[in-house]
Rosetta silent file (secondary structure, phi, psi, omega in degrees, C-alpha in Angstrom):
SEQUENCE: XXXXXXXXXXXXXXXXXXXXXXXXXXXXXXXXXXXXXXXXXXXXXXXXXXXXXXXXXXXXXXXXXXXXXXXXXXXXXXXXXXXXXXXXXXXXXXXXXXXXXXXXXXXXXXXXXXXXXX
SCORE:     score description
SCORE:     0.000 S_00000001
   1 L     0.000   43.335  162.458  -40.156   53.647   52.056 S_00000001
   2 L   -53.680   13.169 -150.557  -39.839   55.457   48.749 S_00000001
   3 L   -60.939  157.043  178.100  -37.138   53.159   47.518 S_00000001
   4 L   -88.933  138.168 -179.596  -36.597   53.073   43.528 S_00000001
   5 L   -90.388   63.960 -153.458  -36.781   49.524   42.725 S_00000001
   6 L   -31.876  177.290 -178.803  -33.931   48.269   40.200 S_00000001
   7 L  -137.803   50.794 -178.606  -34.729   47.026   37.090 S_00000001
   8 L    82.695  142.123  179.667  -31.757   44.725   37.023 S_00000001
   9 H   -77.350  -27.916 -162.296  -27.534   44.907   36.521 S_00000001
  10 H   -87.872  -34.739  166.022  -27.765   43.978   33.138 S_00000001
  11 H   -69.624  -17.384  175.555  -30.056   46.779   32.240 S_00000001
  12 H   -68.488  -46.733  171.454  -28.346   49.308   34.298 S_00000001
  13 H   -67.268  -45.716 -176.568  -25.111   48.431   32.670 S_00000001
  14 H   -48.042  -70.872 -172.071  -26.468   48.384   29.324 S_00000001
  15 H   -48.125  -49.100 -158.476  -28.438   51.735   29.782 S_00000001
  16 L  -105.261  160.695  156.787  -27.272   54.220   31.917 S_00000001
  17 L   -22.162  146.639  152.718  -23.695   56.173   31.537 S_00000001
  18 H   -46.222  -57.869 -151.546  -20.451   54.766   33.573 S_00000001
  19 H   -61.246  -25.027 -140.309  -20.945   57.463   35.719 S_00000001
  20 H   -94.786  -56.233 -179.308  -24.427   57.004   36.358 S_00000001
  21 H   -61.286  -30.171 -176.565  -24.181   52.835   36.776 S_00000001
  22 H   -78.952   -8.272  179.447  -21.199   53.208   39.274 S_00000001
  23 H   -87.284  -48.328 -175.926  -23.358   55.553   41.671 S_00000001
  24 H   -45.539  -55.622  177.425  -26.046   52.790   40.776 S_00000001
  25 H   -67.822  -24.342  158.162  -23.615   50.261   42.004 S_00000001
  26 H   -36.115  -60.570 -166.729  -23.005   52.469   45.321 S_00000001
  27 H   -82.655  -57.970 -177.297  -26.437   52.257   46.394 S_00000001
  28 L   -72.591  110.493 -164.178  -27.885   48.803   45.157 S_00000001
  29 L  -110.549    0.200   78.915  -26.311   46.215   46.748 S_00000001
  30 H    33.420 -101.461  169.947  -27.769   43.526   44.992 S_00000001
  31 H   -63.631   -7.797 -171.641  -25.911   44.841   41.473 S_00000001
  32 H   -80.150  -58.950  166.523  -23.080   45.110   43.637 S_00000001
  33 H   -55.741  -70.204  174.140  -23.047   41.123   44.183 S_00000001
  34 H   -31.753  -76.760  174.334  -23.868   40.762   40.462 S_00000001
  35 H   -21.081  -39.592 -175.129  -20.929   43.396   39.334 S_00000001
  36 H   -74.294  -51.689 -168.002  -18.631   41.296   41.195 S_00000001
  37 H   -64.200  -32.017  155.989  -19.545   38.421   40.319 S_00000001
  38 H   -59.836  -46.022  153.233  -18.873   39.704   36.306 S_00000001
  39 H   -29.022  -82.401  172.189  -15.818   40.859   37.496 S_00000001
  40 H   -67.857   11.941 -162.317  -14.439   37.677   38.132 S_00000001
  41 H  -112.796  -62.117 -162.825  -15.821   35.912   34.872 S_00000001
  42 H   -43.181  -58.985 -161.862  -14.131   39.271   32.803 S_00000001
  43 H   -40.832  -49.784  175.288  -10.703   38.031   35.115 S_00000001
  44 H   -76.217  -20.967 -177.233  -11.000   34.218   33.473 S_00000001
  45 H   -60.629  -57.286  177.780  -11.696   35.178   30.352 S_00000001
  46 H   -20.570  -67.727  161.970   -8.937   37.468   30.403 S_00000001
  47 H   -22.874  -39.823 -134.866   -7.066   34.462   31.470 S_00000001
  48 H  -125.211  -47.779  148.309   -8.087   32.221   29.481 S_00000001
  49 L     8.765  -39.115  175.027   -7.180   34.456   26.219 S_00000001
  50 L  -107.424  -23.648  158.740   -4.143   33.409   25.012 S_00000001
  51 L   -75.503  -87.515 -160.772   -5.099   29.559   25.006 S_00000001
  52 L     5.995  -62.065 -156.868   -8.132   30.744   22.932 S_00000001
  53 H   -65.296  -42.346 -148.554   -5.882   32.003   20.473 S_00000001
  54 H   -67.139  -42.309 -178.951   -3.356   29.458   20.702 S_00000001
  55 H   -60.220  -32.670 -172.060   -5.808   26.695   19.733 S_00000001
  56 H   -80.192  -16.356  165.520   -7.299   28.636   16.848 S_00000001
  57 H   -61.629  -22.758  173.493   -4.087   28.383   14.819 S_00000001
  58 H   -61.527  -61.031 -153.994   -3.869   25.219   16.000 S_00000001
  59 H   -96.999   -9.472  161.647   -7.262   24.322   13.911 S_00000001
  60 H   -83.797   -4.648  157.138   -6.686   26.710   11.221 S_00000001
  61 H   -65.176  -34.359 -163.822   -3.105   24.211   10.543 S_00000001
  62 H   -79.064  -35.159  176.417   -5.452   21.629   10.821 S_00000001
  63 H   -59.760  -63.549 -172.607   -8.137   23.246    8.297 S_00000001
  64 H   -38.630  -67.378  157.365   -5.150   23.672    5.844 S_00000001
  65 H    14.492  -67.499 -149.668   -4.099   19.662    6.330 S_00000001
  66 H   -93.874  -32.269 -171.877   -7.227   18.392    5.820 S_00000001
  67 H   -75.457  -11.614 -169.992   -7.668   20.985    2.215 S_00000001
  68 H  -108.533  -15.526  174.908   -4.114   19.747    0.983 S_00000001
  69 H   -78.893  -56.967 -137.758   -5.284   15.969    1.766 S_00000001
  70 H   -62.856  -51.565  164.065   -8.299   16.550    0.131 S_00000001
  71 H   -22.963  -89.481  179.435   -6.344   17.948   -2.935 S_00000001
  72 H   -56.225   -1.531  158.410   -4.121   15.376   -3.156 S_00000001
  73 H   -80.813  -43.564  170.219   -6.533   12.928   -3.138 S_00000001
  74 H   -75.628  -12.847 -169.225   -8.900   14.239   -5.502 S_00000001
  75 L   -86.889  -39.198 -175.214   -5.902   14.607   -7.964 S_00000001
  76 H   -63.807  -64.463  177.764   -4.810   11.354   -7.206 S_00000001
  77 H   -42.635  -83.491 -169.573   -7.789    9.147   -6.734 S_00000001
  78 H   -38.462  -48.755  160.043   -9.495    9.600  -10.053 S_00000001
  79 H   -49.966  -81.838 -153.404   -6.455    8.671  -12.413 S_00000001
  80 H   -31.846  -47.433 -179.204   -6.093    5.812  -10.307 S_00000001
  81 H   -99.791    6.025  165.980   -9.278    4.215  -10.880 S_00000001
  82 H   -93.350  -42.279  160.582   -9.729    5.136  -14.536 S_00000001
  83 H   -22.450  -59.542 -174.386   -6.564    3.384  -14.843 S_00000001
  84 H   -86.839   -8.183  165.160   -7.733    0.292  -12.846 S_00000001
  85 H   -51.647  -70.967  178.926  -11.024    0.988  -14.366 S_00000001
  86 H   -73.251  -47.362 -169.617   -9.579   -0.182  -17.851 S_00000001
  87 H   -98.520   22.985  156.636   -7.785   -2.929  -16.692 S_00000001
  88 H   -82.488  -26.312 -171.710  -10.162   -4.475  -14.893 S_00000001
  89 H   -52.913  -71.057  162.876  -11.801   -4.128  -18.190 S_00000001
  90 H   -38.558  -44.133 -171.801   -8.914   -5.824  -20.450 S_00000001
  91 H   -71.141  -32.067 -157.637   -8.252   -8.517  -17.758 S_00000001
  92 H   -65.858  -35.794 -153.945  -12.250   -9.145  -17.910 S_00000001
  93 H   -75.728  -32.865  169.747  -12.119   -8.847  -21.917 S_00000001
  94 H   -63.700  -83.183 -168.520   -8.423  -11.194  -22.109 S_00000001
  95 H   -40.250  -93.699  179.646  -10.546  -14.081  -20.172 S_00000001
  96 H   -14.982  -53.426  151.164  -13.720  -13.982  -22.596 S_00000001
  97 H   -24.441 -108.351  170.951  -11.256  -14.131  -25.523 S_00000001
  98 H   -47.467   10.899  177.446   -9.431  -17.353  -23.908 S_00000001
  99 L   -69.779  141.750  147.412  -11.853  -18.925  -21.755 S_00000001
 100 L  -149.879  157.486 -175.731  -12.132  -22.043  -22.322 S_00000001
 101 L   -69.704  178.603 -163.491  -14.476  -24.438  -20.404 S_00000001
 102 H   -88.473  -35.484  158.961  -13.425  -27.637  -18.463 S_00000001
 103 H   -51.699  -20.019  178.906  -14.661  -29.970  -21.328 S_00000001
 104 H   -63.485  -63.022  173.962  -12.665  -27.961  -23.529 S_00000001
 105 H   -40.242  -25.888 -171.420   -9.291  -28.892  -21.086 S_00000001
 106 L    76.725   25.264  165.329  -10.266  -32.261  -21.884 S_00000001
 107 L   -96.943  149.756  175.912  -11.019  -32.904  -17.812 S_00000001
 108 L   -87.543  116.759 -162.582  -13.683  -34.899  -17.097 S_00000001
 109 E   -83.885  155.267  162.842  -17.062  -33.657  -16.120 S_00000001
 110 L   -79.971 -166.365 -168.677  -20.502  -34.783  -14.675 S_00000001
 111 L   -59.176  -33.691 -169.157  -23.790  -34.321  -16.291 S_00000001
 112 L   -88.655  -18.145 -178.785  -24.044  -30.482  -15.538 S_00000001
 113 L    84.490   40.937  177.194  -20.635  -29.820  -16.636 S_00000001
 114 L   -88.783  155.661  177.761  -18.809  -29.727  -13.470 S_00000001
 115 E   -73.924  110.235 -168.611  -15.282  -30.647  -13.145 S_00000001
 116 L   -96.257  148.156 -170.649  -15.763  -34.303  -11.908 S_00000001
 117 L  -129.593  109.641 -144.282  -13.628  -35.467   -9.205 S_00000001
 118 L   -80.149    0.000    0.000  -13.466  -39.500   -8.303 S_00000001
């Protein structure tokens, strides 16, 4: 009962030669179950490969989108509210000019200077 002991499929495949790991896989039956079992996970990937792909164009359309929103937004936005900026300013500055208070209208008020209402 001399047997050589593995030291694992993933180190055999890393380590030794094709040549060396498929004689490996002859004897060890064990790596043999493993091997297979890689085998069918290479088969889905394989598989599975061309949706991969399909989707990343998919999200680099999507990347572009969202950088041409952004654009137009940033170009956009900022006039907009220094625009609405000043004329909240002017409408604010037009009242204060013309204000005038309810005694002023010549309606009649309480004590506090409320609009009185009978």
């Amino acid at each position: 009962m001399n047997e050589k002991k593995c030291n694992g499929y993933e180190s055999m495949y890393t380590f030794l030669s094709e040549e060396d790991f498929q004689k490996h896989l002859e004897t060890c039956e064990e790596c043999q179950k493993e091997h297979e079992k890689m085998q069918k996970v290479s088969a889905l990937i394989q598989e599975a490969k061309p949706y991969i792909k399909e989707k990343k164009k998919q999200s680099r359309i999507l990347q572009a989108a969202c950088a041409a929103f952004l654009v137009v937004f940033a170009t956009l936005s900022v006039p907009l509210y220094t625009v609405g900026t000043n004329l909240y300013e002017d409408v604010v500055a037009m009242n204060e000019a013309n204000s005038l208070t309810v005694e002023e209208m010549g309606l009649p008020v309480d004590e506090y200077g409320f609009l009185y209402i009978n």
